[in-house]
C-alpha positions as CSV (number, residue, x, y, z in Angstrom):
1,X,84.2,101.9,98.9
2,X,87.0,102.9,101.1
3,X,89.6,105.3,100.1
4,X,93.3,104.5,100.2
5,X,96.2,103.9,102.7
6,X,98.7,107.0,102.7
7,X,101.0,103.6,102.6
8,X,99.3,102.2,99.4
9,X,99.1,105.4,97.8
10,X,103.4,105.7,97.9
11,X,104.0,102.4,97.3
12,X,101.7,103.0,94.0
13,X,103.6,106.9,93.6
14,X,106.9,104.9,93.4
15,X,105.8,102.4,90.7
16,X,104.6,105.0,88.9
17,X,107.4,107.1,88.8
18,X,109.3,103.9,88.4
19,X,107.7,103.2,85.0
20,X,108.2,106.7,83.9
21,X,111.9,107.1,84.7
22,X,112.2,103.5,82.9
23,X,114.9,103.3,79.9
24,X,112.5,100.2,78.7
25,X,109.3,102.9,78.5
26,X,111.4,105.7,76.8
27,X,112.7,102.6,74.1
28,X,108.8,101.8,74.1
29,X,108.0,105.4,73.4
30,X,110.6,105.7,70.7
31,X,110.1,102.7,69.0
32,X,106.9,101.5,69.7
33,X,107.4,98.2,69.5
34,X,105.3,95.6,70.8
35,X,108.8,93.9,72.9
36,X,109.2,96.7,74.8
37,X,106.0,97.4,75.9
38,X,105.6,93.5,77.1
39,X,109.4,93.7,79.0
40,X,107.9,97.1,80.9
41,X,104.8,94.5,81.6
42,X,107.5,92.0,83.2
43,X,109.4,94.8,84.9
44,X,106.5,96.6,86.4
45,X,103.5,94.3,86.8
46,X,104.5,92.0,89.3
47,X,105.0,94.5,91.9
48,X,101.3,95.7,91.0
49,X,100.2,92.9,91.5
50,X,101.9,91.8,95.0
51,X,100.6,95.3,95.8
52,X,97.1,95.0,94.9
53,X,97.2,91.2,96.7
54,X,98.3,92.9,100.2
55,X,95.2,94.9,99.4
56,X,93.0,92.4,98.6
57,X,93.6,90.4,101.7
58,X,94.4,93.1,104.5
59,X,91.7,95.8,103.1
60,X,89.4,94.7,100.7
61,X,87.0,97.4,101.0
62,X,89.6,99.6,99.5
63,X,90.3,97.6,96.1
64,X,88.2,100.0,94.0
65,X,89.8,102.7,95.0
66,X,93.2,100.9,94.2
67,X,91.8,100.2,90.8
68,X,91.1,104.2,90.1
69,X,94.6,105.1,90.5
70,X,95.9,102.7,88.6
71,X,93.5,103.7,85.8
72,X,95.8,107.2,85.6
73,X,98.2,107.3,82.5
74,X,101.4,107.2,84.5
75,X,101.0,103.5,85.0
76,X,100.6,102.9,80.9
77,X,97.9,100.5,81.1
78,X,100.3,98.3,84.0
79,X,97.1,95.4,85.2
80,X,94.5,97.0,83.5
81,X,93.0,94.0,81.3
82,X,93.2,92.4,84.7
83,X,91.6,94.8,86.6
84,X,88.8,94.8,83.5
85,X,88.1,90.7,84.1
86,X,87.7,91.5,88.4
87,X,85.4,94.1,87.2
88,X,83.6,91.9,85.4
89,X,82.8,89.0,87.8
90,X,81.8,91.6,90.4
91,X,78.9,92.6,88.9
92,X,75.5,90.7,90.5
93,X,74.0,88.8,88.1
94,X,70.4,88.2,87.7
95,X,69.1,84.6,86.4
96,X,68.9,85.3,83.1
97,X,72.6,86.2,83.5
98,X,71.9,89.8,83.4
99,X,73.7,92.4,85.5
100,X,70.8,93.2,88.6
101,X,72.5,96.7,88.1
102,X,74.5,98.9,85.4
103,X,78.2,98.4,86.6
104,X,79.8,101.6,86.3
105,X,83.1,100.4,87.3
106,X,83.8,98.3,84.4
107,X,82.7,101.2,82.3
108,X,85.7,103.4,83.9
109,X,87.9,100.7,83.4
110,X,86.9,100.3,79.8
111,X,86.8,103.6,79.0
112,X,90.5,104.0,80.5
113,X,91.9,101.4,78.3
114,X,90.1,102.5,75.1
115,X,91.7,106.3,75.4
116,X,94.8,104.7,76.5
117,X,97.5,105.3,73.7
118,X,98.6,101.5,74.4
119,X,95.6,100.7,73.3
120,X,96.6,98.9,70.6
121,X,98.3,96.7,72.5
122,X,96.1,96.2,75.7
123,X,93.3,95.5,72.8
124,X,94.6,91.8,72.7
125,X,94.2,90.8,76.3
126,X,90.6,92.4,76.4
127,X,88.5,90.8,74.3
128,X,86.9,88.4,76.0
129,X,86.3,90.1,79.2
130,X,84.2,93.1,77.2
131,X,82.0,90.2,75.3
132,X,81.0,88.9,78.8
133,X,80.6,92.5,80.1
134,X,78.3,93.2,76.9
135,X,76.7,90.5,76.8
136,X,75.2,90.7,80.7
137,X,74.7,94.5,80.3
138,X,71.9,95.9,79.1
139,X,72.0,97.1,74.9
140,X,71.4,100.3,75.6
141,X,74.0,101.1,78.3
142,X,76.6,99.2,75.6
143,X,75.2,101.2,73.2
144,X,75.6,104.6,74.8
145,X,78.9,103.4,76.3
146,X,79.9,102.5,72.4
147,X,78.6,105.8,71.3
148,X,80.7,107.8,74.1
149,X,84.0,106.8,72.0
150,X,84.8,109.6,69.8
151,X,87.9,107.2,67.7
152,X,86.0,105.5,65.1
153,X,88.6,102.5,65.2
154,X,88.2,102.1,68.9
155,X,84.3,102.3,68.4
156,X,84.1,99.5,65.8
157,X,86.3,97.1,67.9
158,X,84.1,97.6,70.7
159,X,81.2,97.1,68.2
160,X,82.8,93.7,67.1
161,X,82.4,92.9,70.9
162,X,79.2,92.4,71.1
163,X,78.3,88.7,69.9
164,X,75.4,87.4,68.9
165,X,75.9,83.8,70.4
166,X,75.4,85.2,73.7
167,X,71.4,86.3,73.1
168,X,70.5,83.7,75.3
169,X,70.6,82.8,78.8
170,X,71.7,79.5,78.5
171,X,74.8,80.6,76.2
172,X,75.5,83.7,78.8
173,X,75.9,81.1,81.5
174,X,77.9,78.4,80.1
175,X,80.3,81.4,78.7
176,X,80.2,83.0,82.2
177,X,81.3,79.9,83.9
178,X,83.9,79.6,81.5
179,X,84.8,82.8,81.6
180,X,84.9,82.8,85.8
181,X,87.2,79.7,85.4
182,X,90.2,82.2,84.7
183,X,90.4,84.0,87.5
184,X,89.2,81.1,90.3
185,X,92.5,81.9,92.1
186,X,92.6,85.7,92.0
187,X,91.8,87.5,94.9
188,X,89.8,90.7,93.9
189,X,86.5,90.7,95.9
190,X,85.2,93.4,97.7
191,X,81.9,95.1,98.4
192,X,79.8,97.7,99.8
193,X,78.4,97.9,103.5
194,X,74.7,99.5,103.1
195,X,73.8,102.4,105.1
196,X,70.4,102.5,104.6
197,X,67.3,99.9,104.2
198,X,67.0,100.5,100.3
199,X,70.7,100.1,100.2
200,X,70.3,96.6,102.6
201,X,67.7,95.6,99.6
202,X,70.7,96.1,96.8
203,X,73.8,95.6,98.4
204,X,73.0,92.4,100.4
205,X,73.5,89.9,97.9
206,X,77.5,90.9,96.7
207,X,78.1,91.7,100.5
208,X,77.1,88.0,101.5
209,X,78.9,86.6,98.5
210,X,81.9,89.0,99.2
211,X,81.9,87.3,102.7
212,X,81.4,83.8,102.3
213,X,85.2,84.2,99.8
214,X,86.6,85.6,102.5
215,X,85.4,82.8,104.7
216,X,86.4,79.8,102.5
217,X,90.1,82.2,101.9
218,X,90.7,81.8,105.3
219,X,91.4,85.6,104.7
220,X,92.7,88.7,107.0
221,X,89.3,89.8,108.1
222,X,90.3,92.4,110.6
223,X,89.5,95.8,108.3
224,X,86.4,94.5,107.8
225,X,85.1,93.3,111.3
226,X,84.3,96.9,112.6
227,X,82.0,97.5,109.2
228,X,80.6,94.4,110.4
229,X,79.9,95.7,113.9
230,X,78.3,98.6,112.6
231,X,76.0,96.3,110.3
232,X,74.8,94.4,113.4
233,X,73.8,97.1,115.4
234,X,72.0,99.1,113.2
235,X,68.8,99.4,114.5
236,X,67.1,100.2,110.7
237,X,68.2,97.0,109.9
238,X,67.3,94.9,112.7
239,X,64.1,92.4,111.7
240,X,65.0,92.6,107.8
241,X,66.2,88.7,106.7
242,X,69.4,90.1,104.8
243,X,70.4,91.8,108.3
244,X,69.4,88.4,110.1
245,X,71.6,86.4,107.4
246,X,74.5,88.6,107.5
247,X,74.5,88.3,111.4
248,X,74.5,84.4,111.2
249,X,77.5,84.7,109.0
250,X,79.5,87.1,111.0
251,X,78.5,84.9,114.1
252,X,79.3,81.7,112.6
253,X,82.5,82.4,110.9
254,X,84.3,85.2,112.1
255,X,87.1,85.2,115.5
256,X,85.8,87.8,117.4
257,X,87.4,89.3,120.6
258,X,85.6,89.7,123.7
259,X,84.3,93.5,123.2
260,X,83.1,92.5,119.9
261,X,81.8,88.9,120.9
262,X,79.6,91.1,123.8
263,X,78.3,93.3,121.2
264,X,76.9,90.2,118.7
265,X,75.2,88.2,121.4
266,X,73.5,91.9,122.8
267,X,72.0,92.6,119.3
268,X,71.2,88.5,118.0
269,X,69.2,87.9,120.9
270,X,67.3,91.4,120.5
271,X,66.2,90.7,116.9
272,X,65.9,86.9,118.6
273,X,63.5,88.2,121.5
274,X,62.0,90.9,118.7
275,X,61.9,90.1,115.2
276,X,58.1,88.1,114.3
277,X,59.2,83.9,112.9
278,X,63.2,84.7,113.8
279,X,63.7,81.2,114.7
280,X,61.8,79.9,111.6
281,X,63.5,82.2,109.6
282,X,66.9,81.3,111.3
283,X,66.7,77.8,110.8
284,X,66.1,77.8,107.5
285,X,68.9,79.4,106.9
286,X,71.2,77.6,108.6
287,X,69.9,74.6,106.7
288,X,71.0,76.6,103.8
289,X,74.4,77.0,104.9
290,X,74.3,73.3,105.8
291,X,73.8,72.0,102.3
292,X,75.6,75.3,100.8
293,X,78.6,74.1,98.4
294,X,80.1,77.4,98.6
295,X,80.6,77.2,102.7
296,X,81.0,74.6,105.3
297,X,78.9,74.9,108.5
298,X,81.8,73.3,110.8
299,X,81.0,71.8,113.8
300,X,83.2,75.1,115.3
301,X,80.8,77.2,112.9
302,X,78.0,75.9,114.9
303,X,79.6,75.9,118.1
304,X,80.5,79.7,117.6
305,X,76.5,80.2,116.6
306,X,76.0,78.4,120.3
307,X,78.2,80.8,122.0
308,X,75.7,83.8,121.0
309,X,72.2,82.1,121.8
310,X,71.0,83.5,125.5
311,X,70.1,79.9,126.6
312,X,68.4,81.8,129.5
313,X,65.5,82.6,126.8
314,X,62.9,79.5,126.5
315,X,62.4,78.8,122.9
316,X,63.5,76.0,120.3
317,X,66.7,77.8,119.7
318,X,68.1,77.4,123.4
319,X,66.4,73.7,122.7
320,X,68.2,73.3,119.3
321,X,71.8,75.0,120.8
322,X,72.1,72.3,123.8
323,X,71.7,69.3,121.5
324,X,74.5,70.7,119.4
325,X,76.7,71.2,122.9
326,X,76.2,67.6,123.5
327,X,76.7,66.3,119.9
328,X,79.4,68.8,118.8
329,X,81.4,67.8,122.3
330,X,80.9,64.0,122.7
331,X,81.0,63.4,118.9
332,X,77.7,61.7,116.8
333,X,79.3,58.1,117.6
334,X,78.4,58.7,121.3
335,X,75.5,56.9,122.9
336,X,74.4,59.7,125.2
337,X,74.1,62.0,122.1
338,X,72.1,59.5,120.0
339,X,69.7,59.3,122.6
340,X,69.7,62.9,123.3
341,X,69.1,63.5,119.3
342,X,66.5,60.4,119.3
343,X,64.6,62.9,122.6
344,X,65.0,65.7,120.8
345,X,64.1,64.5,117.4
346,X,60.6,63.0,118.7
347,X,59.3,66.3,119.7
348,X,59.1,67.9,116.9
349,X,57.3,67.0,113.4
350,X,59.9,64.6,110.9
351,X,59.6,67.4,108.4
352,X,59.9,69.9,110.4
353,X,63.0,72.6,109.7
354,X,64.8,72.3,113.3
355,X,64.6,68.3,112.9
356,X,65.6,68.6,108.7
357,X,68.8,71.0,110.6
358,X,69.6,68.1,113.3
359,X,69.7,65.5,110.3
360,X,72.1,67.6,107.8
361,X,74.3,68.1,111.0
362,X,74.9,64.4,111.5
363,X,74.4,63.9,107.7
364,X,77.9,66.3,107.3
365,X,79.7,64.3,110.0
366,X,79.8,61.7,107.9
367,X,80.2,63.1,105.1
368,X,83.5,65.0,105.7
369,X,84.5,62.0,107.0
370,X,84.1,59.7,104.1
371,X,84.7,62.1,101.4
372,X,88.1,62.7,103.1
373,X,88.9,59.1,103.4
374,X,91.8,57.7,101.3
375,X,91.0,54.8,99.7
376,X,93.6,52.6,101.9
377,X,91.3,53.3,104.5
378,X,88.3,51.4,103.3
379,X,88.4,49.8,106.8
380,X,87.3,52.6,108.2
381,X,84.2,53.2,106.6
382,X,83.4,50.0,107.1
383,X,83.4,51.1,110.6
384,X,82.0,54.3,110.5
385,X,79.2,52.7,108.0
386,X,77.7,50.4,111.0
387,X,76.7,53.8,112.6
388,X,73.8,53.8,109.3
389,X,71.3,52.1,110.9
390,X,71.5,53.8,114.2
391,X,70.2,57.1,112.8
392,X,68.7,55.5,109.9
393,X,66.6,54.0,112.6
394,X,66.5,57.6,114.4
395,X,65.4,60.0,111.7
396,X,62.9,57.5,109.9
397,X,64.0,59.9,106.6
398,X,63.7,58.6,103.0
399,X,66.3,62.0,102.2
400,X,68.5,61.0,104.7
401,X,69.3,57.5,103.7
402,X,69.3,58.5,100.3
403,X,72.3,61.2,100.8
404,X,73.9,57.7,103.1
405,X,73.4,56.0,99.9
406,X,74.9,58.3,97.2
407,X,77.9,59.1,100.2
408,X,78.7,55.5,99.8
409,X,78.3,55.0,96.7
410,X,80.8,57.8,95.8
411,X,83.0,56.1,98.1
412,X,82.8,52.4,97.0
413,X,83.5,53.7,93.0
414,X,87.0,55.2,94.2
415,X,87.6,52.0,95.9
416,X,87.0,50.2,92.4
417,X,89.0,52.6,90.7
418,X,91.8,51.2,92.9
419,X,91.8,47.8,93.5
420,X,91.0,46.4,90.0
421,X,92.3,42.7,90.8
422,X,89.3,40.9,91.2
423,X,91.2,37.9,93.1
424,X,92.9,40.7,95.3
425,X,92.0,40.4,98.6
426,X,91.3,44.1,98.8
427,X,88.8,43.5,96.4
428,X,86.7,41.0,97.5
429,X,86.8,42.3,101.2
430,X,84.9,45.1,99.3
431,X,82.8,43.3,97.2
432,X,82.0,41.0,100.8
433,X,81.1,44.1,102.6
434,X,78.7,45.6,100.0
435,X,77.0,42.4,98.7
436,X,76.0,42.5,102.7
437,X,76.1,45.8,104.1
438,X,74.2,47.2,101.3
439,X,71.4,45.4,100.7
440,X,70.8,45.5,104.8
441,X,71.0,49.6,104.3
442,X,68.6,49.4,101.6
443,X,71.0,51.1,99.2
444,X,71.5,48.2,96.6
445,X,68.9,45.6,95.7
446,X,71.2,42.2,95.2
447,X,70.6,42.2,91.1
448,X,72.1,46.4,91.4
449,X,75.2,44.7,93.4
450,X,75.4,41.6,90.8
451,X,75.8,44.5,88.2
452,X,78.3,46.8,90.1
453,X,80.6,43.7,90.3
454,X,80.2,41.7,86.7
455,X,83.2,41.7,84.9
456,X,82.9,43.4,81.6
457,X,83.6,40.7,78.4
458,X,85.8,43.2,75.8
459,X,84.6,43.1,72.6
460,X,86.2,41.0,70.1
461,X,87.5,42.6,67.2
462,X,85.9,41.7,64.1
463,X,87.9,39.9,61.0
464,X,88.3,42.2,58.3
């Protein structure tokens, strides 16, 4: 956790003097009316929140800190059953949907709201972020936590809380998905840089999570890239697989100036040159990343991993890196990079993880092609599909024709969503090219295609 900007910290002084010079709190106070409090809500928590977003996205680290000011009475409460939710969904999660670690923060925020004196009315927006935070905390910390409120009306709603549905794994997961739904658009995620091994052991699994959103966010990253600097180097870490896999995301995903880019490729290709099975250990997880639905390993991913290999040093990486050059800069439909991915893939076992790598990498080509075709544009992937056999042919893989298949298959439904006219000629151009195409690919066998294409008798209604 960072501390604060002197600029955040006025900007938050001014809202909260703000709120307390308002005529809408001082009607609040007097009345205590439900209306009022909601119209200071309206007044005041939209510039909390356009606050807390410039946070978010130019200094993440700093968001908890954020959070803890705003937790002071002068803001009344102002995003708190917000802030309650983030802290919720921060917490690691083992996989029995059990927090990996007691989260403290959530406990402040709780405890804020609950000796808040508009409690009352923040009660209503809470509820269902404390059941998930019970519910994946432990029952003793709840209990104690529980036990800490002195105002017996407070302690019984918090008691109420705690649900029985959610004794199980299954029923924590399906109400944490639900619950994660909510807030799929918020930006709140932050984490902590380790600064010792023990710490890499804890912290590495919210700090890779924390960076593959900000990857996919397209976020700010500059605050962050100097903590990331600082990660690489660190000699303690270097040979530990949560240092290697931090370094393949920073090196993959992040725009890095020349100064900074110098300082990668000097520590990857020590822990390269160093670090017993790196390149075993590297390619698996870059085939990770390749089939990862949380983050796409881009062709200019991989071409930024390329730029940090030392292709002076003889090993399967410098092998691996100059077949990507060639396939990432003349494009998978060329015939000099079949035939340098047909040399390459020969010289290595068909199960192997650097050949399982070269196959997801043309595997992906297609598919953001394909899934990213409209469905006007079936031509196309009638084109695109005669490239099949070629690596088909290439890879010899039962996996890789089977992702071809399902690829297709996704495709061809879409298509069939569309053109419903079965004497259209968009239709049966589609129907001509998969009755062929296919059976030839080994997709469909010709009863499987008889059955996609049968029309469907409705049911007649009986007479009554």
């Amino acid at each position: 956790m960072q501390e604060l900007d002197r600029k955040y910290i006025k900007q938050l002084e001014e809202i909260a003097n703000d709120i307390q010079e308002s005529e809408v709190l001082q009607l609040y106070l007097e009345e205590e009316e439900e209306e009022y409090f909601m119209q200071l809500k309206e007044l005041f928590e939209p510039r909390i929140a356009d606050l807390y977003e410039e946070v978010a996205e130019k200094d993440p680290l700093q968001l908890i800190s954020l959070e803890n000011v705003l937790l002071e009475p002068e803001f009344e409460g102002m995003y708190l059953p917000k802030i309650l939710g983030y802290s919720v969904l921060r917490g690691e999660v083992d996989e029995n949907f059990k927090y990996t670690r007691p989260q403290d923060h959530f406990k402040d925020v709780l405890l804020a709201i609950c000796h808040s004196s508009d409690f009352d009315i923040l009660r209503k927006r809470i509820g269902q972020s404390i059941q998930m935070g019970f519910a994946m905390s432990s029952d003793i910390w709840v209990t104690n936590l529980i036990n800490s409120i002195e105002n017996k009306r407070v302690r019984y709603f918090l008691q109420s809380q705690k649900l029985d549905r959610y004794r199980t794994p299954q029923e924590r997961q399906a109400g944490y998905k639900r619950y994660q739904r909510q807030f799929v658009n918020d930006h709140f995620h932050t984490a902590d840089f380790p600064e010792t091994v023990s710490d890499l052991k804890v912290l590495y699994s919210p700090l890779k999570s924390f960076l593959i959103h900000r990857v996919r966010r397209n976020a700010d990253n500059t605050s962050i890239i100097p903590k990331l600097q600082d990660f690489v180097g660190n000699e303690a870490f270097k040979g530990n697989l949560e240092h290697l896999e931090i370094m393949v995301l920073y090196a993959a995903f992040f725009d890095l100036d020349d100064k900074a880019h110098k300082n990668l490729v000097k520590h990857f290709n020590e822990v390269r040159t160093n670090m017993p099975e790196f390149i075993e250990q590297y390619l698996e997880y870059i085939l990770e990343l390749h089939t990862s639905e949380d983050i796409d390993l881009s062709p200019r991913a991989d071409q930024r991993l390329s730029a940090v290999v030392d292709k002076s040093i003889e090993d399967d990486l410098k092998y691996y890196y100059e077949l990507m050059d060639i396939v990432h800069s003349k494009g998978y439909m060329n015939e000099e990079a079949q035939n340098a991915i047909k040399a390459f893939y020969v010289r290595y076992e068909g199960l192997s993880t650097i050949n399982e790598c070269v196959r997801q990498t043309i595997y992906n080509y297609f598919a953001r092609l394909i899934d990213n075709l409209e469905v006007e544009d079936y031509a196309e992937y009638f084109e695109i599909s005669k490239l099949f056999p070629v690596y088909m042919s290439i890879f010899a893989n039962q996996q890789f024709n089977q992702q071809l298949k399902e690829l297709s298959l996704r495709y061809i439904r879409k298509l069939l969503k569309k053109y419903t006219d079965k004497r259209g000629k968009d239709y049966q151009d589609i129907k001509k090219f998969v009755s062929t195409a296919f059976q030839d690919f080994g997709f469909l066998k010709e009863k499987e295609i008889v059955e996609m294409f049968k029309t469907r008798r409705k049911r007649k209604k009986t007479a009554s």
